[in-house]
One Martini backbone bead per residue (centre of mass of N, CA, C, O) as a GRO file, in nm:
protein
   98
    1UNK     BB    1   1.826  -0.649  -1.599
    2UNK     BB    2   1.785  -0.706  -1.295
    3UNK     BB    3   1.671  -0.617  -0.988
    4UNK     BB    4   1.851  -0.746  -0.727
    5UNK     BB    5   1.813  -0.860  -0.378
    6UNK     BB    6   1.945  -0.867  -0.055
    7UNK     BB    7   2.020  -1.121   0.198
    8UNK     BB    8   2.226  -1.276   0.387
    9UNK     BB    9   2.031  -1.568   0.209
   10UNK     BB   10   1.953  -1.389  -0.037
   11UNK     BB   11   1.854  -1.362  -0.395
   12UNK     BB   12   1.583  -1.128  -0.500
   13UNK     BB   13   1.246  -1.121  -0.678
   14UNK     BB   14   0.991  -0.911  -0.616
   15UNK     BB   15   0.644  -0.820  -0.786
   16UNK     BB   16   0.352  -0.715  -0.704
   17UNK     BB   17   0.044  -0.680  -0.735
   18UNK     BB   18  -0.212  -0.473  -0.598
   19UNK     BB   19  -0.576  -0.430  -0.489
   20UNK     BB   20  -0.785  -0.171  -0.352
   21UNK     BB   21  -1.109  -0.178  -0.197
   22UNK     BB   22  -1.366  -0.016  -0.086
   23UNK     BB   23  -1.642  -0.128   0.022
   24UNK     BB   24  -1.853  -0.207  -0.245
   25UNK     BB   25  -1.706   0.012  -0.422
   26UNK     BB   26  -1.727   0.314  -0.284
   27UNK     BB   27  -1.663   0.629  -0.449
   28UNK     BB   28  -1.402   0.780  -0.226
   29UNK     BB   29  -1.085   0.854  -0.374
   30UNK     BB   30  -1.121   1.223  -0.343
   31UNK     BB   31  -0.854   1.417  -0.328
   32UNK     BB   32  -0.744   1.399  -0.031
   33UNK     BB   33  -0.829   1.107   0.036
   34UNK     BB   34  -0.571   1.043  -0.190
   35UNK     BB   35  -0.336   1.168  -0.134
   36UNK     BB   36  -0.377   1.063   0.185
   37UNK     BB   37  -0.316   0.736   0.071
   38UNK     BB   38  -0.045   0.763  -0.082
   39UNK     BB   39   0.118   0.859   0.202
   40UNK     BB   40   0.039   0.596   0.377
   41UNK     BB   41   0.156   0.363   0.195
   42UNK     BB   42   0.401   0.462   0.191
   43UNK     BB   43   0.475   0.456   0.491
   44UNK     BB   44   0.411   0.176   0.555
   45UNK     BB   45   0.621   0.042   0.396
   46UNK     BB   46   0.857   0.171   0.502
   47UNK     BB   47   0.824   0.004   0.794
   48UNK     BB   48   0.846  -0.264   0.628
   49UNK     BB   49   1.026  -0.290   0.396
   50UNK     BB   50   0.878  -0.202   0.145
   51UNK     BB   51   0.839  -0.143  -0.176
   52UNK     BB   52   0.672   0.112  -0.368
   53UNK     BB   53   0.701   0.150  -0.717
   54UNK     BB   54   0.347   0.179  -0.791
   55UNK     BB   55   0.078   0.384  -0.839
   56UNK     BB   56  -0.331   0.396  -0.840
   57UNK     BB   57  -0.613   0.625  -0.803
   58UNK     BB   58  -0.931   0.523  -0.826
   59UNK     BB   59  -1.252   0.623  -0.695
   60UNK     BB   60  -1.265   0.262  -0.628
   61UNK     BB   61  -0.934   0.204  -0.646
   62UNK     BB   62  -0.569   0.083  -0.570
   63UNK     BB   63  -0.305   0.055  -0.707
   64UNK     BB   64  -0.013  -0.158  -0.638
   65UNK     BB   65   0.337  -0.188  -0.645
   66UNK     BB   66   0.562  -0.431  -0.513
   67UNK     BB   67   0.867  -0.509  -0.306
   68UNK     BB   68   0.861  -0.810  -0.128
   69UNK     BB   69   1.061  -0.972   0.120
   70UNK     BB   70   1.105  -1.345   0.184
   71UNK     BB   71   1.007  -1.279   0.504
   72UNK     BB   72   0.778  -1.154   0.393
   73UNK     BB   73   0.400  -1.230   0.372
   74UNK     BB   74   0.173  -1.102   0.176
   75UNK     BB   75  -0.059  -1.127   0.358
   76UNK     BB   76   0.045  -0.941   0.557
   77UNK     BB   77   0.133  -0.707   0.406
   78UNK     BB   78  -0.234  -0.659   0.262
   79UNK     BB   79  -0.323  -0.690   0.533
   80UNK     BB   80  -0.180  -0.416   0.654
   81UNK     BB   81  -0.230  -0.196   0.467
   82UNK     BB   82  -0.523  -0.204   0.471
   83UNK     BB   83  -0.578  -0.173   0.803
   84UNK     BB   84  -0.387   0.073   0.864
   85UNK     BB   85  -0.534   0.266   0.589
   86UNK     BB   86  -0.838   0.283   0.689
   87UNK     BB   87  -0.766   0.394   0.984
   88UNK     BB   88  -0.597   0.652   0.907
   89UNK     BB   89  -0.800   0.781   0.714
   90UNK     BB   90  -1.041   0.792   0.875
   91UNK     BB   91  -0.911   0.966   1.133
   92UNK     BB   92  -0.865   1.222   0.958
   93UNK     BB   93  -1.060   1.304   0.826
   94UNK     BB   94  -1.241   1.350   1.072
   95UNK     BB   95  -1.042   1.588   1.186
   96UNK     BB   96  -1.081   1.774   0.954
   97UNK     BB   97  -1.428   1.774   0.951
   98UNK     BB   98  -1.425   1.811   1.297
   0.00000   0.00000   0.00000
């Protein structure tokens, strides 16, 4: 049985896998960097009920499987995960750093 999700006016199942990769898949996803990907993606998917179902991050690349509402599309969804994943990310190390 799947897991049927609904809103007012439809009831869906929606599941993407998405695949995130830093400039040139340059090996930069290491230690506490890794760590603080993983809570900033959970973190911005809260903010838009979007659901992370699981999550993966090698080296050069970060695995999302998301579970992602009818009202919003794909591209805005992980338009918006990489743009200020990626602005969050850097800020933080960066403040930590210096």
């Amino acid at each position: 049985m799947q897991d049927w999700r609904s809103l007012t006016y439809a009831k869906w199942v929606c599941k993407c896998h998405v695949a995130i990769a830093p400039k040139r898949r340059r090996k930069a996803l290491y230690g506490s960097v890794r760590r603080k990907a993983g809570e900033i993606l959970r973190e911005l998917c809260g903010r838009k009920g979007v659901e992370a179902l699981e999550g993966y991050a090698s080296p050069d690349h970060i695995h999302v499987c998301l579970s992602v509402a009818p009202k919003y599309s794909m591209a805005m969804v992980v338009g918006r995960l990489k743009g200020k994943s990626a602005i969050r990310i850097y800020r933080e190390m960066i403040q930590e750093k210096g």
